[in-house]
N, C-alpha and C positions, 0 to 999 in steps of 0.2 A: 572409526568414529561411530558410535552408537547413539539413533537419533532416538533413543525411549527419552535420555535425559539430558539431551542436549538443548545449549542454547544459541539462541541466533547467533551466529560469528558477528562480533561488535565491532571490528574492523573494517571500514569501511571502504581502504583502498583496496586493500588483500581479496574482499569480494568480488572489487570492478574487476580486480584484472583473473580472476577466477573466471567470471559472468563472460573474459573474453574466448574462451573455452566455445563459446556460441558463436564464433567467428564475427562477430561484430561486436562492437561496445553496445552493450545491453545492462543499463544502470540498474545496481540492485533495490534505489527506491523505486525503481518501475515493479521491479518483480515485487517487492515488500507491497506496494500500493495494491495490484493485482492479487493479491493472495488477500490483503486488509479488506479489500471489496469484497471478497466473496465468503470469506467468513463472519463477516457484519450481516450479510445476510442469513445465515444459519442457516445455510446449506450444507448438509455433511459429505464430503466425497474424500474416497478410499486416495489412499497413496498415488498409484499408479495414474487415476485421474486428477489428480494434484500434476505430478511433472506432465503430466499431456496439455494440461491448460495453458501451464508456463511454456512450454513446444510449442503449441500452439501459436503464443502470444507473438513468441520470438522467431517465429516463421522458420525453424528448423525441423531437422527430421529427427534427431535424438540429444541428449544430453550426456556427459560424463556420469560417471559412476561420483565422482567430488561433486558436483552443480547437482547431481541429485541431492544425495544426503545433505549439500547446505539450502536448499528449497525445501525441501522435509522438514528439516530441522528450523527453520525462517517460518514455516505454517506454524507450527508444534508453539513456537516461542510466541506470535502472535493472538495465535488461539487462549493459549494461558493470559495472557497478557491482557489483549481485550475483555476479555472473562474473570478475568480476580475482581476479590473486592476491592483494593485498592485505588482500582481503574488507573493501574500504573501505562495506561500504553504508550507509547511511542513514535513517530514517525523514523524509520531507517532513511537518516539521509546524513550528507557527510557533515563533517566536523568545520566549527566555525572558523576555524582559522585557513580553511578552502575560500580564494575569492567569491565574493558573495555575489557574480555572475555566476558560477560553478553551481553554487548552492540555491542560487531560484531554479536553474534548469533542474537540477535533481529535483526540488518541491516539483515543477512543472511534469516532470514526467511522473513521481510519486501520483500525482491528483489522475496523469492519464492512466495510468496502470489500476487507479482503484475504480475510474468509472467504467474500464474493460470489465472488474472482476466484481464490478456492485452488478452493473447489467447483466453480464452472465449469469449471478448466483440470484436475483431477484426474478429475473425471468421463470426460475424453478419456483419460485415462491408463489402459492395462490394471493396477492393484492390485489385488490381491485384498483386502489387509490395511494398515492402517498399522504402523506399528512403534510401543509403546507410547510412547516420547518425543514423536512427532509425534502421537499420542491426546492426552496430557499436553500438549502446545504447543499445541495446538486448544482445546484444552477452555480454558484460559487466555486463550485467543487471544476467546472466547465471552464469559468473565469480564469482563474489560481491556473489552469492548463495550459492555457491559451497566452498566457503573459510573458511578454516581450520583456528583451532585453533592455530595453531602456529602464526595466523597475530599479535594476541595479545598475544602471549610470549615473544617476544623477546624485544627487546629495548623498554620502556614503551613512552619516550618522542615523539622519532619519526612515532610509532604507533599510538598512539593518534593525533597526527597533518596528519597522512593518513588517518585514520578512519574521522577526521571529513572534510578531502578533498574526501572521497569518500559521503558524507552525501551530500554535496553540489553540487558535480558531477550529483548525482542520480535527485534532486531537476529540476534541469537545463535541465536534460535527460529526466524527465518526463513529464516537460513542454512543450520540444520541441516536442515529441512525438505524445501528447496530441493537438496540433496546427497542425501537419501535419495529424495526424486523421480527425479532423474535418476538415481542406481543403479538403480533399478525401472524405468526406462525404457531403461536400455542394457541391461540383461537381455532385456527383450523384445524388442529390436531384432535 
């Protein structure tokens, strides 16, 4: 696999049980969030500090030669991704037809993997302040983490039509984020 042109693996199971390669179940919206956060910050870091973060994260001593190239390749597609004009990005998380208990815990860990890899990559960042939107997105961003199973017990219709207004909430919050990062960062440059 050649990660110059490759794109994120869109298969969502194929990755989990990749991701289990780390000896534990380690969801790949966690890693996807984790890499989202630190790239929204405009911090540049080489390959090798790429997979140390996700080691890191996932409190192992190394990774596969496969779980590399697809974490390379997950940054690579992300980076394009939050950066086109389009502003096509994405959340990696699984498919809707996953009960949609399945599918808050993946958002729930997606949001903890990205405020690991905002904090990380903003701490490089010279800010003094956030702007109150990105206070407001964070703080949500904490919320959406922390949400219990009961979001998806109760009423299935109305839940599902939350869950995927929080999917698109995030989307929107990350991009915004991500723009006021790098303003703060071409100032100081």
């Amino acid at each position: 696999m050649s990660t110059n042109e490759e794109v994120m693996p869109l298969d969502f199971d194929e990755c989990c049980n990749q991701m289990l390669e780390f000896g534990y179940e380690v969801s790949p919206s966690e890693i996807h969030g984790l890499l989202s956060g630190v790239i929204g910050t405009g911090l540049k870091i080489r390959p090798d500090s790429i997979i140390n973060l996700v080691i890191k994260h996932v409190d192992v001593e190394q990774c596969s030669d496969r779980n590399r190239e697809t974490i390379l390749a997950m940054y690579q597609y992300i980076e394009r991704e939050m950066f086109s004009v389009d502003t096509s990005y994405t959340l990696f998380l699984p498919d809707d037809e996953l009960d949609l208990m399945q599918r808050v815990r993946s958002l729930a860990a997606w949001c903890q993997g990205y405020l690991v890899g905002f904090g990380t990559g903003s701490a490089q960042v010279n800010i003094s302040k956030f702007s109150a939107e990105t206070e407001e997105a964070l703080n949500d961003i904490v919320n959406i983490a922390n949400m219990s199973d009961d979001f998806a017990a109760e009423d299935g219709e109305s839940n599902e039509a939350a869950y995927a207004e929080l999917v698109e909430y995030l989307k929107v919050a990350v991009l915004l984020m991500s723009s006021e990062m790098l303003a703060e960062t071409k100032k100081d440059s």
